[in-house]
C-alpha positions as CSV (number, residue, x, y, z in Angstrom):
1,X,-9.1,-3.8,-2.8
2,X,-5.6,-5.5,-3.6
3,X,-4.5,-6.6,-6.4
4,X,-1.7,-9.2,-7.1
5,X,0.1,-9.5,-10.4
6,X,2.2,-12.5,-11.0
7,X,5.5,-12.6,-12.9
8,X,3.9,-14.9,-15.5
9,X,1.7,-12.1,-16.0
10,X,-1.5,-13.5,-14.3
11,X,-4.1,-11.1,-12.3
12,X,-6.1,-11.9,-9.1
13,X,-8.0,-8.5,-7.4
14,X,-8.8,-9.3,-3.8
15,X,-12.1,-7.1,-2.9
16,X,-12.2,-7.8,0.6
17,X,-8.4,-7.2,1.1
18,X,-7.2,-3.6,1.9
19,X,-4.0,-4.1,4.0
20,X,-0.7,-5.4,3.2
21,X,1.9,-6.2,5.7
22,X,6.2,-7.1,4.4
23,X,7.4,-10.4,5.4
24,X,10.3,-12.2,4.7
25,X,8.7,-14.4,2.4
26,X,6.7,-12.1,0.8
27,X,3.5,-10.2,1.8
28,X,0.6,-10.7,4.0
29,X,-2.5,-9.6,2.4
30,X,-5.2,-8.4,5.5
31,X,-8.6,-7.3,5.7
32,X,-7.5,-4.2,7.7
33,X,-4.5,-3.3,9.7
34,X,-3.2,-5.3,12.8
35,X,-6.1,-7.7,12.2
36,X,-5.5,-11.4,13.2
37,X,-4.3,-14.1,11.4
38,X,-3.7,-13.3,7.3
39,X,-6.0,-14.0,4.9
40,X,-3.5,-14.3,1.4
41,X,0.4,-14.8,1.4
42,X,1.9,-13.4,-1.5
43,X,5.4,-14.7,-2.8
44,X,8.1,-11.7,-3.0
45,X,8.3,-11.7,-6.7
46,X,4.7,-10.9,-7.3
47,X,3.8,-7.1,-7.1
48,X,1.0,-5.9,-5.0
49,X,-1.3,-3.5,-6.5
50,X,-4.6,-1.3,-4.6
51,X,-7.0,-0.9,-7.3
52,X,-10.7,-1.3,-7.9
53,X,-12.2,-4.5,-7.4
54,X,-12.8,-7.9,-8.3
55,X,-11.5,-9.9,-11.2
56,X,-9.4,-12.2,-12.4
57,X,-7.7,-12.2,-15.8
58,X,-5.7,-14.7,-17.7
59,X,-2.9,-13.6,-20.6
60,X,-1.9,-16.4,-21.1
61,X,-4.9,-18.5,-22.8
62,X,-3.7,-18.3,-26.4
63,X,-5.7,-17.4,-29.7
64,X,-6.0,-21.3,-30.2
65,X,-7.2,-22.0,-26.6
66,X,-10.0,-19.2,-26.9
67,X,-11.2,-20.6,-30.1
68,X,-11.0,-24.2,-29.0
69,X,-13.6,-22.6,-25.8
70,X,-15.6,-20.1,-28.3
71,X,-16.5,-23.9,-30.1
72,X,-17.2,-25.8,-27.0
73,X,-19.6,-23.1,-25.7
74,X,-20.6,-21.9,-28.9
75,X,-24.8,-22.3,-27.9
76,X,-24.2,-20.6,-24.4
77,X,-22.5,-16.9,-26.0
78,X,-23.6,-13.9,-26.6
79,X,-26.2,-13.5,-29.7
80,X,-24.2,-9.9,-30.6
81,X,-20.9,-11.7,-30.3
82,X,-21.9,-14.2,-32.1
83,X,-23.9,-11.7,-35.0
84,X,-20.3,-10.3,-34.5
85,X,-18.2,-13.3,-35.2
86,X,-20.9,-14.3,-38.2
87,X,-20.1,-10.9,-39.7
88,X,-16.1,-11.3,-39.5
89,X,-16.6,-14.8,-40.7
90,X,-18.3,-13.8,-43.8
91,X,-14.5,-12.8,-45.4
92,X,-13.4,-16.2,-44.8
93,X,-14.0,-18.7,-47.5
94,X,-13.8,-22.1,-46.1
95,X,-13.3,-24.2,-49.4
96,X,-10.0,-22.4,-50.2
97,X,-9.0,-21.9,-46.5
98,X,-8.2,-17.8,-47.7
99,X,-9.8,-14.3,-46.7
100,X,-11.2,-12.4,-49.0
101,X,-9.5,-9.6,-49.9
C-alpha cells in the first residue's frame, strides 16, 4: 500500500503496490521486491508514501467546480447531504443575494 503525492498536491494510493525500488528517473513502484517488470513509474519530484489503502483525492477542484458538480448531480446525492445543504441554505435569501445574519 503506496501512496504517491504529487507536487501539485494531487493523491493516488496504490493497494496492490508494497515495494519501491530508486531509479534515476524516479521510482519503480512493485508488487513485492525483486519482482519482474514494474507496475508504476514515479517521477523524482513526487514523494512516495506507505499508508493504508485505496483512494484518490483531488485538492485542486475549487469551491465553484464542486458546486457546478453538486448542481449537475443534484437527484443522485445523499438525502442527509442534501437535508444538510437545505438546512444551510435556509440563511441565504435569494432575492437580496445576502445571508441572514
Amino acid at each position: 500500500m503506496i501512496t504517491v503525492r504529487f507536487p501539485n498536491g494531487q493523491a493516488i494510493r496504490y493497494n496492490h503496490l508494497t515495494w519501491c525500488s530508486r531509479e534515476n528517473d524516479g521510482s519503480v513502484l512493485l508488487k513485492k521486491e525483486q519482482s519482474s517488470g514494474w507496475s508504476v513509474m514515479v517521477p523524482r519530484e513526487c514523494i512516495i508514501e506507505f499508508t493504508q489503502p485505496c483512494s484518490v483525492s483531488n485538492p485542486l477542484l475549487s469551491p465553484k467546480e464542486s458546486i457546478d458538480l453538486v448542481i449537475d448531480h443534484i437527484r443522485e446525492m445523499d438525502a442527509a447531504k442534501l437535508r444538510q445543504l437545505k438546512t444551510l441554505l435556509e440563511d441565504f435569501n435569494r432575492h437580496t443575494f445576502r445571508w441572514k445574519e
